[in-house]
KELOMAR-312344 format. One record per residue (C-alpha): x, y, z; residue in one letter. Coordinates in steps of 0.001 Angstrom, whole numbers, plus 500000, padded with zeros to 6 digits. Layout:
! residues N
rec u: X	v: Y	w: Z	r: A
...
This chain:
! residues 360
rec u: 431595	v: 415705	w: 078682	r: X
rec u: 435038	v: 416666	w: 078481	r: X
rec u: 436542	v: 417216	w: 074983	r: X
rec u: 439721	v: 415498	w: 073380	r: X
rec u: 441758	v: 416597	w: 070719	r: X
rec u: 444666	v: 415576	w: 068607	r: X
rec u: 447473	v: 417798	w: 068468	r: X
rec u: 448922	v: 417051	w: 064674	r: X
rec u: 452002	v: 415369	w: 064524	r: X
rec u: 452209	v: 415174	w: 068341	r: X
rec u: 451128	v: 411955	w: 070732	r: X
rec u: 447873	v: 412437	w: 073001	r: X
rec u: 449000	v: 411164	w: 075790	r: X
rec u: 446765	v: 408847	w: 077751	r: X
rec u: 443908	v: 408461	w: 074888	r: X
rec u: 441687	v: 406108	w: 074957	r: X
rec u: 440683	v: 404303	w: 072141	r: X
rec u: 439444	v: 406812	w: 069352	r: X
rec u: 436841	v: 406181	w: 066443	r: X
rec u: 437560	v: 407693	w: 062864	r: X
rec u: 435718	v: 406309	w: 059594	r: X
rec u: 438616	v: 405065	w: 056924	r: X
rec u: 437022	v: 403587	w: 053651	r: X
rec u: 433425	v: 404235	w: 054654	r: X
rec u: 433991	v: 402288	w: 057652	r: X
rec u: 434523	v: 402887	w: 061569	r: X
rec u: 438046	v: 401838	w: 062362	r: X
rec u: 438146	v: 401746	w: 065757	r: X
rec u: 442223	v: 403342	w: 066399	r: X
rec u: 443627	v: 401757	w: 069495	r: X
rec u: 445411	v: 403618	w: 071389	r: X
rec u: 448737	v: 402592	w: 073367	r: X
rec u: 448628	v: 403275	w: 077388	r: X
rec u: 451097	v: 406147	w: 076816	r: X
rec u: 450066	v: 407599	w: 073533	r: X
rec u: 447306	v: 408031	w: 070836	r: X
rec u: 447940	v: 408453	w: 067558	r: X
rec u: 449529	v: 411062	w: 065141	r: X
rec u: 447856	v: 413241	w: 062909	r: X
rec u: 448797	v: 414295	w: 059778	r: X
rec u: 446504	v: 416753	w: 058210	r: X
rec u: 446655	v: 417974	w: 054077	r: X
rec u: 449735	v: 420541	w: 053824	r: X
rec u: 451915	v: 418513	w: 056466	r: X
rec u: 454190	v: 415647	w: 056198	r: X
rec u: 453643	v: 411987	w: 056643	r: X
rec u: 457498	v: 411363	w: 057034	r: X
rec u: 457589	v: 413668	w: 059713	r: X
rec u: 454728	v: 412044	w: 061553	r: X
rec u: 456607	v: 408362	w: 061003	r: X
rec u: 459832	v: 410009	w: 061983	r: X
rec u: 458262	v: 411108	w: 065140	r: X
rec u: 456716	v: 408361	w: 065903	r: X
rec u: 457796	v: 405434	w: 068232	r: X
rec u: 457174	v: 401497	w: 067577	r: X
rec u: 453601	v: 400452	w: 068511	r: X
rec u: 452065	v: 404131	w: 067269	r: X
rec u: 449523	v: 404940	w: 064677	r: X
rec u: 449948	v: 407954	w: 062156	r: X
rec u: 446250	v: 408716	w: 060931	r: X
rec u: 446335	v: 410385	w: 057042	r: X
rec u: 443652	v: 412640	w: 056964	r: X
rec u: 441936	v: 413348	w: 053725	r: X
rec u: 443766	v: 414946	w: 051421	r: X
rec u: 446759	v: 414678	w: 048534	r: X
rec u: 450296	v: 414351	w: 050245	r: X
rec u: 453058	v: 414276	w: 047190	r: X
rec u: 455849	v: 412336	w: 049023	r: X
rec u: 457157	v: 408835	w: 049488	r: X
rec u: 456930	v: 407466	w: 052463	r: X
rec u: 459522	v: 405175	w: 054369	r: X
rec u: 459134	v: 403204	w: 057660	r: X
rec u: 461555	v: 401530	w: 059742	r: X
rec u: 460074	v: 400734	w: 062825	r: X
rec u: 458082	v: 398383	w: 064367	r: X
rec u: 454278	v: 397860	w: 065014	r: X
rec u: 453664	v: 400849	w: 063332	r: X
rec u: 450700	v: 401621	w: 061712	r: X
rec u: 450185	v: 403581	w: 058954	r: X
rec u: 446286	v: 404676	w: 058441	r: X
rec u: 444178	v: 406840	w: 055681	r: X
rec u: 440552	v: 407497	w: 054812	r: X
rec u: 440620	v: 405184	w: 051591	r: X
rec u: 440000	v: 406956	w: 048443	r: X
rec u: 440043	v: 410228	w: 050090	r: X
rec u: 443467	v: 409849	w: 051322	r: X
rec u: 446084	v: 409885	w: 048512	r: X
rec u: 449821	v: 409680	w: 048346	r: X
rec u: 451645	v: 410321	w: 045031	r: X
rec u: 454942	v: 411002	w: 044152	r: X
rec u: 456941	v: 414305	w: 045061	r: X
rec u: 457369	v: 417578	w: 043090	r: X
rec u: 460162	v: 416484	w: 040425	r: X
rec u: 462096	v: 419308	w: 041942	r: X
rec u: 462294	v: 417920	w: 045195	r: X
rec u: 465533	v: 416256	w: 046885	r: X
rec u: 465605	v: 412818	w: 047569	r: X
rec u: 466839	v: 411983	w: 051178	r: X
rec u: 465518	v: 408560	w: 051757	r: X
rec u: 465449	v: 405137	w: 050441	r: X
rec u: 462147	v: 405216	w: 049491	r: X
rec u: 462296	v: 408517	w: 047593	r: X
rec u: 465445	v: 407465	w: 045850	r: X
rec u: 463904	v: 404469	w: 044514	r: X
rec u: 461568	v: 405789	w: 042942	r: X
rec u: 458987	v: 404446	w: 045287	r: X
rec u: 455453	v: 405219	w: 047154	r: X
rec u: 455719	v: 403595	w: 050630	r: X
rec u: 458474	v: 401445	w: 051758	r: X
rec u: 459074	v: 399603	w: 054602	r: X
rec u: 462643	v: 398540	w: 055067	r: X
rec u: 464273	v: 396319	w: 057116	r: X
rec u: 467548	v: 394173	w: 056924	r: X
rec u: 469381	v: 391136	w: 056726	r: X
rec u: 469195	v: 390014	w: 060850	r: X
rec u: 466640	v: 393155	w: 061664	r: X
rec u: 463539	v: 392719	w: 060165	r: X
rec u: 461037	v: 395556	w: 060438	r: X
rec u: 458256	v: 393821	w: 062497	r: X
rec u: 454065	v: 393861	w: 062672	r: X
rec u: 453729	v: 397229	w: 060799	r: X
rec u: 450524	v: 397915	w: 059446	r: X
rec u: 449032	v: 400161	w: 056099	r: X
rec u: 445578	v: 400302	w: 056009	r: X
rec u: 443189	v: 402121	w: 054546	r: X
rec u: 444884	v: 404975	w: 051620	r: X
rec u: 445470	v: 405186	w: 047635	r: X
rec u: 449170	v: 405359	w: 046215	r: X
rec u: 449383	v: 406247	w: 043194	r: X
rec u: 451438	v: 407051	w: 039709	r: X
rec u: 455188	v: 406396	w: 041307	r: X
rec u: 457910	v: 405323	w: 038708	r: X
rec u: 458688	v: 402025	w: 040883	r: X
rec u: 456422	v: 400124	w: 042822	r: X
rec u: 453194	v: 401552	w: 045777	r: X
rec u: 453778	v: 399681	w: 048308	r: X
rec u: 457593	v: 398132	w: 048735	r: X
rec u: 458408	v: 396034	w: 051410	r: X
rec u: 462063	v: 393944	w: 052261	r: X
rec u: 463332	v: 392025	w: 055083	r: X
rec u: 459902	v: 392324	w: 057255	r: X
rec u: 457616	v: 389914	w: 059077	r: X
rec u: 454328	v: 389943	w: 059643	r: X
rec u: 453740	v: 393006	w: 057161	r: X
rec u: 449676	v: 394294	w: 056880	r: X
rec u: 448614	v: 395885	w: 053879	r: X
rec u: 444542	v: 396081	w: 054093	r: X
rec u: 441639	v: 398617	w: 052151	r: X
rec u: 444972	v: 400140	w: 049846	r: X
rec u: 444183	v: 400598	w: 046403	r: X
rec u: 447818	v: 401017	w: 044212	r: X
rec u: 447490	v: 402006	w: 041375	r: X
rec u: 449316	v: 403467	w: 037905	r: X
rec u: 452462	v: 402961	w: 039451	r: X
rec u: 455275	v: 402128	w: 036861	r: X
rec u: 456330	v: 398229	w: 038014	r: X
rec u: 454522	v: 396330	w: 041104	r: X
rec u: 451363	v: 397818	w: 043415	r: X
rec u: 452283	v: 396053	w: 046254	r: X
rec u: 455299	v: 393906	w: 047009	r: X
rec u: 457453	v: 392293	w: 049349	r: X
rec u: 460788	v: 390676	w: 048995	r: X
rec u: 462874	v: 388634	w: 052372	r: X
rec u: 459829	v: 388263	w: 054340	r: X
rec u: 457730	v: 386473	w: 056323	r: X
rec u: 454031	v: 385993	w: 057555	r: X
rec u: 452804	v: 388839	w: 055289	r: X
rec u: 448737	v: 389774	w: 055272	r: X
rec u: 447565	v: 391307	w: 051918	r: X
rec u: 444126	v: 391752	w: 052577	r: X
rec u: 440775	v: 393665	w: 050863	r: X
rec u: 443379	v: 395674	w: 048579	r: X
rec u: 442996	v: 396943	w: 045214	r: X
rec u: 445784	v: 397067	w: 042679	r: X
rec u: 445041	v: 398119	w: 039490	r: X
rec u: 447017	v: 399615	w: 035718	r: X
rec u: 450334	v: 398550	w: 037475	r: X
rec u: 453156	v: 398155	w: 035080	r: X
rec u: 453924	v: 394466	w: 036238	r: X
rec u: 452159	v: 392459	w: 038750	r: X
rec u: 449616	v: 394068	w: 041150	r: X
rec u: 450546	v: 391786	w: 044152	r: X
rec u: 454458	v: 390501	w: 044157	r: X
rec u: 455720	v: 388217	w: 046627	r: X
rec u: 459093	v: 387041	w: 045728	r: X
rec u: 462389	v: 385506	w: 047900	r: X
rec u: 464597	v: 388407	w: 046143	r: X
rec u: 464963	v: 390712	w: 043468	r: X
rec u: 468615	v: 390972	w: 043777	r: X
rec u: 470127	v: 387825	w: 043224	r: X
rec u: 469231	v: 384090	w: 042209	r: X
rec u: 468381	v: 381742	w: 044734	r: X
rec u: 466515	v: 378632	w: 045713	r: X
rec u: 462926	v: 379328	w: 047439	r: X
rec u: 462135	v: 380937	w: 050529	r: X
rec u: 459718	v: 380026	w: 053160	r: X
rec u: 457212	v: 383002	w: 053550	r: X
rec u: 455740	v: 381081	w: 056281	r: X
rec u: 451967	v: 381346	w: 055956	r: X
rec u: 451818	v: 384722	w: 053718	r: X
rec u: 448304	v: 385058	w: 053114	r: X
rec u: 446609	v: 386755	w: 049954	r: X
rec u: 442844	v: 387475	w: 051106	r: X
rec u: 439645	v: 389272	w: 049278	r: X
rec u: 441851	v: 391534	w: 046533	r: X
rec u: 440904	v: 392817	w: 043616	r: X
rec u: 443617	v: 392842	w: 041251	r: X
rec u: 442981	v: 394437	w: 037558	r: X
rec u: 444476	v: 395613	w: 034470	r: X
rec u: 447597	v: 394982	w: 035402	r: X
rec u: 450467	v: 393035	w: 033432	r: X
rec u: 449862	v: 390309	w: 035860	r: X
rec u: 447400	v: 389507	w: 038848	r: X
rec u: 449792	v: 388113	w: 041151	r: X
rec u: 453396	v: 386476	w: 040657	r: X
rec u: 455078	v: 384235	w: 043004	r: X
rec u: 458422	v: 384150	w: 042116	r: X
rec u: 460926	v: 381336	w: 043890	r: X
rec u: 458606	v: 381249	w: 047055	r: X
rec u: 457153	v: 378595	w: 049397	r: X
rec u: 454352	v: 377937	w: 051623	r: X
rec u: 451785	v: 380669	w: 050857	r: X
rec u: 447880	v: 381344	w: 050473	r: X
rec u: 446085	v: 382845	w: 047901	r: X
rec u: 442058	v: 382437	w: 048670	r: X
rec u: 438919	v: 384854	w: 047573	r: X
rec u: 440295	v: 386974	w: 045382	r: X
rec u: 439103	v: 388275	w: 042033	r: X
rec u: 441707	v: 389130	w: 038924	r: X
rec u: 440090	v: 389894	w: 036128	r: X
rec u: 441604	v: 392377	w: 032780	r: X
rec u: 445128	v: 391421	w: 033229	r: X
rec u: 447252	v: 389468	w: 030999	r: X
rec u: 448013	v: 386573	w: 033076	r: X
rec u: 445969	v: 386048	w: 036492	r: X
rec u: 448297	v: 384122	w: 038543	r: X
rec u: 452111	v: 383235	w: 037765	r: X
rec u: 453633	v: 380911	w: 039797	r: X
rec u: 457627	v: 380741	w: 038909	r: X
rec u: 460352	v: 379049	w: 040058	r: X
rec u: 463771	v: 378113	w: 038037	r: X
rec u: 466400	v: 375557	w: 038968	r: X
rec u: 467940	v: 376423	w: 042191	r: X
rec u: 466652	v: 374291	w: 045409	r: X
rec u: 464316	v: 374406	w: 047280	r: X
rec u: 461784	v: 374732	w: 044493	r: X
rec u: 458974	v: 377253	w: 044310	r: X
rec u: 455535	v: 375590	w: 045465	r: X
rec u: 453585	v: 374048	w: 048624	r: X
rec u: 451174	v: 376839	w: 048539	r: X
rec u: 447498	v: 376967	w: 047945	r: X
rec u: 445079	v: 379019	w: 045352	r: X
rec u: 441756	v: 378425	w: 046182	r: X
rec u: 438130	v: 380091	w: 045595	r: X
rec u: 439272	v: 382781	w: 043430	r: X
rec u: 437308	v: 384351	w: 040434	r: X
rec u: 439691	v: 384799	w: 037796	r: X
rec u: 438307	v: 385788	w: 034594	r: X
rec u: 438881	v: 387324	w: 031289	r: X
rec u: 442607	v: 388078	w: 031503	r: X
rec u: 442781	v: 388984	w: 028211	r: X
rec u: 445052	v: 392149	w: 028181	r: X
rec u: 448062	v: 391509	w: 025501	r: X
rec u: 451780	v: 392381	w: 026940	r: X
rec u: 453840	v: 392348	w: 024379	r: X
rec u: 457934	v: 389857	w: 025509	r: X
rec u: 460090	v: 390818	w: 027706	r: X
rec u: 463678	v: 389640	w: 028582	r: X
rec u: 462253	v: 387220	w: 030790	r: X
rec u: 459001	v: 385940	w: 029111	r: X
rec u: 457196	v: 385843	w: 025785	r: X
rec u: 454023	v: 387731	w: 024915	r: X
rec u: 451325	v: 386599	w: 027526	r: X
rec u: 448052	v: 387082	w: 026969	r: X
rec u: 444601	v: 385123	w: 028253	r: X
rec u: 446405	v: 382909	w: 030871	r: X
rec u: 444191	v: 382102	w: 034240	r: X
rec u: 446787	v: 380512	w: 035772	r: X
rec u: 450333	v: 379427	w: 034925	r: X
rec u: 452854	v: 377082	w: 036896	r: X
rec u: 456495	v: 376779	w: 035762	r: X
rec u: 458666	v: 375331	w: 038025	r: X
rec u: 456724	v: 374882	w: 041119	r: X
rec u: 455896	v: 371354	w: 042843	r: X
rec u: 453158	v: 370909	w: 045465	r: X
rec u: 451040	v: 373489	w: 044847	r: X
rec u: 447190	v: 373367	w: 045086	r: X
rec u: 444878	v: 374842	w: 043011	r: X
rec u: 441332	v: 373749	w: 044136	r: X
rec u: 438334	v: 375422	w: 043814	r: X
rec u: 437998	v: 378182	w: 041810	r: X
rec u: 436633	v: 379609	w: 039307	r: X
rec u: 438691	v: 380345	w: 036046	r: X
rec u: 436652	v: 381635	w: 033113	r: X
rec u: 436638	v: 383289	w: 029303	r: X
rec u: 440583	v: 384014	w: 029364	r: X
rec u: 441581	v: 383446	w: 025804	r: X
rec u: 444806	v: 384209	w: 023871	r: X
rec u: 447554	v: 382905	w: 021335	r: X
rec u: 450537	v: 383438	w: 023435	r: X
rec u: 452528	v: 379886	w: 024614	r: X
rec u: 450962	v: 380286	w: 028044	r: X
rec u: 447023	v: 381250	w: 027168	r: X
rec u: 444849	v: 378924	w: 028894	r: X
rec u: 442720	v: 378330	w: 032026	r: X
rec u: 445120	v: 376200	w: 033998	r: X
rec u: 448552	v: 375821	w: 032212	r: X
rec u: 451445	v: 374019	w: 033489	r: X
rec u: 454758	v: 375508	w: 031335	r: X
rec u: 457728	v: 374096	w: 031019	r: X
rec u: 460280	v: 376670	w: 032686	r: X
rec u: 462864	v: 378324	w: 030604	r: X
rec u: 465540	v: 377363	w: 032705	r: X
rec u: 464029	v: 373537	w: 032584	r: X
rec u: 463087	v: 373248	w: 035874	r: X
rec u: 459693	v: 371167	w: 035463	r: X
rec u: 456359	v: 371235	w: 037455	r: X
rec u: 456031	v: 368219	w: 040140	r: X
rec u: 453508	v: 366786	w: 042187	r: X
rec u: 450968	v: 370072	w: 041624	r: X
rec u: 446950	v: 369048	w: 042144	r: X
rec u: 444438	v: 370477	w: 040001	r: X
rec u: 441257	v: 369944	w: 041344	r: X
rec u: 437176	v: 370781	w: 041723	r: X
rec u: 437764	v: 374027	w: 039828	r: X
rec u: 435386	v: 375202	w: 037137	r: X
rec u: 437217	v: 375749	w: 034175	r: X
rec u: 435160	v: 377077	w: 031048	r: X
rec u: 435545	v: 379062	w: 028282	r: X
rec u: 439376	v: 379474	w: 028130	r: X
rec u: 441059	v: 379257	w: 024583	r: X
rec u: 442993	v: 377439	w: 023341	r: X
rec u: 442001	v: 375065	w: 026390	r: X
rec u: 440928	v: 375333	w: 029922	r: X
rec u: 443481	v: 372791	w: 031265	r: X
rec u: 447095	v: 372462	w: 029450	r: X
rec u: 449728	v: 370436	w: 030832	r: X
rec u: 452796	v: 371191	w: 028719	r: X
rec u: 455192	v: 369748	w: 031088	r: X
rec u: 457064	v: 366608	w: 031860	r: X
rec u: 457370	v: 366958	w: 035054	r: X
rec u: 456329	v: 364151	w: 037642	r: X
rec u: 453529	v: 363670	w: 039816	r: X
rec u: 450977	v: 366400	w: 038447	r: X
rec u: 446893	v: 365885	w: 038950	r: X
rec u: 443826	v: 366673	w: 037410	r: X
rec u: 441065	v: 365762	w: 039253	r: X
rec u: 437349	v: 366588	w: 039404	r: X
rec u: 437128	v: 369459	w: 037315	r: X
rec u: 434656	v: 371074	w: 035345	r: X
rec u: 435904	v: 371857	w: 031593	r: X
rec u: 435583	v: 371407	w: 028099	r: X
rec u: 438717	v: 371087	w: 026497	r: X
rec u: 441780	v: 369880	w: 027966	r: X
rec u: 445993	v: 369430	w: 026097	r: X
rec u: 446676	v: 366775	w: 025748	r: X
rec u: 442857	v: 365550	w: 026043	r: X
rec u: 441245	v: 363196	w: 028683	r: X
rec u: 441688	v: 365873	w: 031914	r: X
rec u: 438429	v: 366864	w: 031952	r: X
C-alpha cells in the first residue's frame, strides 16, 4: 500500500479523506479536491498554518502547548486539535503583538466586518486557556462552529460572539471564566436594540464555575437545549434594556441547571448575584420549558429558580412562558416574578414555593 504523509504547514495535494482521533474520538478530516489539511506540530506556529491557508482548508493542532493567539479571517476554515492534549495559551509576555487577536488580549479570534462577515469557519476539538480577555472571540461572522473546546481561566468570556449570525456552540466546556462561559450578544461597543442571530444554537455544554453560565445580552431568536450549568453564580441571564427590538423569542429547554451558588460580589452593571437558575430582565417571548432547575440558593435580588427582574433601565419582561419545568429546592423561591410586565406565564410546573404565591 502506498504511504501518505503530511508535510507540516504545507497542503497535500490530492488527499483523500484522512482519519486522526481528536478528543478520544475518530474525526474523520475531509479533505478538499485540491488540498488536505495543514499540520502544525508542537514548536511551530498555528498563525502561520492559518496564514497559509486558503478558505475551505483544515489546520490540524497536534498535541502539544502552542503559547500564541490565534486570529482567522477567512472562510470555511477549520481550525482542529486533539482535545485536552492540544492547548493554546497566551504568548511569552515578551512577545510583540502584531494582530488583532494578540492585541486584545485574546486566545482565538475570528474577525470579520461590517458588510464582510467571516463565513462557515469551524474550531473543534482544543483547550484555550488563561488569556487576559476572552478564549474564543468571534465578531461580524455567520455560521461560526465551536464544538469539543474546553475555555477555560481566561480573564472575561470563554467563548463569545458579537454581530453574528447562525452560530453552533456545541459539546464545549467553559469553565473558571471571569464572566460568562458562553456570550452571545448584538454588540459590545455601543447600545442598541436586539439583533436577530437567526437560529444560534447552544447544544450539550457544560458550563461551570464561571461568573455566569450563559448571558444573552440584547439578542433575538436563539436556542439553548441540553446543556448542564452548574457552580456558577447565575445559570442563565437573559438581558435586554430599552432600545427596540427587545431581547427575547428564543427558547431554553431540557437543561440541568443546578446549584449556582458561587457569590460575585456588584459590578457597575449588576448587584451581587448569587444562586439564580435563571433570570429574565427585559426580554419578551422567550420560552423556558422543560428543564430542570434545582438547589440554587442565595440572598442576592435575583436568587431564585426562575426569576423574572425588573430591568434597571425599566424595560419590563412581556409575554415570556414558563412551563413543565421542575423547579425544586431554590431559595428564596423556585419561581419569582418581580416584574410588571405584560403577558408572562406559569404553567405546569413542578415547585414548592413561588413570589408572589399561587404559580406553582
Amino acid at each position: 500500500m502506498r504511504k501518505r504523509h503530511f508535510k507540516s504547514l504545507v497542503p497535500v495535494v490530492a488527499a483523500p479523506v484522512v482519519v486522526v482521533s481528536a478528543a478520544g474520538l475518530g474525526t474523520a478530516i475531509p479533505s478538499a479536491q485540491t488540498a488536505g489539511p495543514h499540520v502544525v506540530r508542537p514548536g511551530q506556529s498555528i498563525q502561520k498554518a492559518v496564514d497559509a491557508a486558503k478558505p475551505g482548508d483544515t489546520v490540524v493542532v497536534m498535541p502539544g502547548t502552542y503559547r500564541e493567539s490565534v486570529l482567522v479571517d477567512k472562510a470555511r476554515l477549520t481550525l482542529r486539535g486533539f482535545g485536552d492534549r492540544t492547548v493554546v495559551r497566551p504568548a511569552d509576555k515578551n512577545a510583540r503583538a502584531t494582530d488583532a487577536c494578540t492585541k486584545a488580549g485574546s486566545g482565538i479570534c475570528v474577525l470579520g466586518r461590517s458588510g464582510h462577515t467571516v463565513d462557515g469557519v469551524t474550531i473543534d476539538s482544543l483547550t484555550v486557556s488563561g488569556f487576559q480577555k476572552h478564549g474564543i472571540w468571534a465578531s461580524w461572522t455567520d455560521r461560526l462552529s465551536v464544538r469539543r473546546v474546553t475555555s477555560e481561566h481566561n480573564g472575561v468570556w470563554g467563548i463569545a460572539q458579537e454581530r453574528s449570525t447562525r452560530g453552533v456552540f456545541a459539546g464545549n466546556t467553559a469553565r473558571a471564566n471571569g464572566d460568562a462561559g458562553l456570550f452571545v450578544a448584538n454588540t459590545v461597543a455601543e447600545e442598541g436594540g436586539a439583533t436577530d442571530t437567526r437560529g444560534t444554537e447552544l447544544q450539550d455544554n457544560t458550563l461551570t464555575d464561571n461568573r455566569i453560565g450563559f448571558t444573552a445580552r440584547r439578542v433575538r431568536n436563539l436556542t439553548v437545549h441540553d446543556n448542564t450549568f452548574t457552580k456558577n453564580c447565575t445559570g442563565v441571564f437573559v438581558v435586554g434594556d430599552e432600545n427596540r427590538p427587545q431581547a427575547g423569542a428564543m427558547t431554553i429547554r431540557s437543561n440541568r441547571i443546578t446549584g449556582n451558588n458561587k457569590y460575585c460580589p456588584k459590578t457597575e452593571r449588576l448587584p451581587a448575584i448569587q444562586g439564580s437558575g435563571i433570570v429574565l430582565t427585559g426580554a419578551e417571548d422567550t420560552r423556558v420549558h422543560s428543564n430542570t432547575i434545582s438547589d440554587n440558593v442565595g440572598t442576592t435580588p435575583m436568587s431564585g429558580g426562575v426569576v423574572l427582574f425588573k430591568s434597571f433601565v425599566d424595560a419590563k419582561n412581556n409575554k415570556n412562558n414558563i412551563r413543565g419545568n421542575v423547579v425544586l429546592g431554590n431559595k428564596p423561591s423556585d419561581l419569582t416574578n418581580g416584574d410588571t410586565g405584560k403577558g408572562n406565564t406559569f404553567v405546569a410546573n413542578v415547585c414548592a414555593k413561588s413570589k408572589p404565591a399561587g404559580m406553582c
